[in-house]
C-alpha positions as CSV (number, residue, x, y, z in Angstrom):
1,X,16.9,23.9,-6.0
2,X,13.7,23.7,-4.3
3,X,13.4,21.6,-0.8
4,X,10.6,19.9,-0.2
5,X,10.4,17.7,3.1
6,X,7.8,15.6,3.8
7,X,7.8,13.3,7.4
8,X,6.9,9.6,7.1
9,X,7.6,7.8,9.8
10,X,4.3,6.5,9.7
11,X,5.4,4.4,6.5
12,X,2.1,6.7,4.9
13,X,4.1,8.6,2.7
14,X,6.2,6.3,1.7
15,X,5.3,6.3,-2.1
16,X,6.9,9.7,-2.2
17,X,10.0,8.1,-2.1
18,X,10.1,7.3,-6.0
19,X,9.6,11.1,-6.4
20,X,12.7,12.4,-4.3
21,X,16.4,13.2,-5.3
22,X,17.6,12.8,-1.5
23,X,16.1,10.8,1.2
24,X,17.3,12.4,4.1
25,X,16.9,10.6,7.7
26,X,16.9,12.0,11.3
27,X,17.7,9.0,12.9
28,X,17.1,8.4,16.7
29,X,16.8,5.5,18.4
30,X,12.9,5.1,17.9
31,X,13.7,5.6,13.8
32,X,15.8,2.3,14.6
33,X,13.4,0.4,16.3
34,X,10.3,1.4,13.7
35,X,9.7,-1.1,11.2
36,X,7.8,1.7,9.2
37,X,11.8,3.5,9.2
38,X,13.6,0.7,9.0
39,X,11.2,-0.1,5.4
40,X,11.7,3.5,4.8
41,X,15.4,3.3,4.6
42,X,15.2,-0.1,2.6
43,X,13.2,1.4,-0.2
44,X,15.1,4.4,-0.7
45,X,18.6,2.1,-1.0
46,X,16.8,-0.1,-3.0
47,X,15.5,2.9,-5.4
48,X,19.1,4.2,-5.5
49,X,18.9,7.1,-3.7
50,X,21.3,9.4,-2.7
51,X,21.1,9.0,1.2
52,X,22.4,11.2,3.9
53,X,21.6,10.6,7.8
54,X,21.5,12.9,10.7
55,X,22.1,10.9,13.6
56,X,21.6,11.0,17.4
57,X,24.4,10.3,19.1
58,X,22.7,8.0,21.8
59,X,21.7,6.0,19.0
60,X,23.1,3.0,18.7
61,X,23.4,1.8,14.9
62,X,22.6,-1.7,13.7
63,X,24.2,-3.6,10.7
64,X,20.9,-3.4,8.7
65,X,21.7,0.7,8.8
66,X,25.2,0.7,8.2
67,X,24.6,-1.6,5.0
68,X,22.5,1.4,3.2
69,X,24.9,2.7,0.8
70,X,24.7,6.8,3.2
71,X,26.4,9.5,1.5
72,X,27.3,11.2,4.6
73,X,26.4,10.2,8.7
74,X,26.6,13.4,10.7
75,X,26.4,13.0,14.3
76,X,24.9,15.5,16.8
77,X,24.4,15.5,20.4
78,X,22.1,18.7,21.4
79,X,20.2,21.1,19.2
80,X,23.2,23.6,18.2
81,X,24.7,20.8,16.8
82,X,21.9,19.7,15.0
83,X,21.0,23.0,13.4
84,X,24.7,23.2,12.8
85,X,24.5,19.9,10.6
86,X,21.2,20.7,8.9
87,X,22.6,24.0,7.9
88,X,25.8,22.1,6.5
89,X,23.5,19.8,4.7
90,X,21.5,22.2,3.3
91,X,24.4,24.1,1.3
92,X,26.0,20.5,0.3
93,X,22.9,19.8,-1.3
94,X,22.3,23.4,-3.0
95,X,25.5,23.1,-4.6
């Protein structure tokens, strides 16, 4: 499987989404408070895609996110444990 991750929270790239398997989000609390995100996140549930979030834990998560139909919310707190989760991710999704 061949990764391929693009950054969009502009809202630029957004008509990549139809071309993705996964729509994977790093969500802080500026993802939450970015419409561009927030439209991001709508389109990818409404495409059906298979959705997986990597979140901050000072974040705090509104009923518009936990709606989305996520695969799997990881938390992380400092960099370790985010590099610990992307790592995780990574072989869940090469498998």
């Amino acid at each position: 499987m061949k990764l391929n991750i693009e950054s969009s929270g502009s809202g630029e790239k957004r008509d990549l989404l139809s071309q993705c398997d996964y729509y994977i989000a790093i969500v802080t609390p500026n993802f939450i408070s970015n419409p561009n995100c927030i439209g991001e996140m709508k389109d990818a549930q409404a495409l059906g895609k298979k959705m997986y979030a990597l979140v901050d834990k000072k974040t705090e998560l509104t009923k518009e996110f936990m709606k989305c139909s996520w695969i799997l919310i990881m938390q992380y707190g400092n960099d370790f444990e985010y590099q610990k989760n992307c790592v995780y991710l990574k072989e869940l999704l090469e498998n």
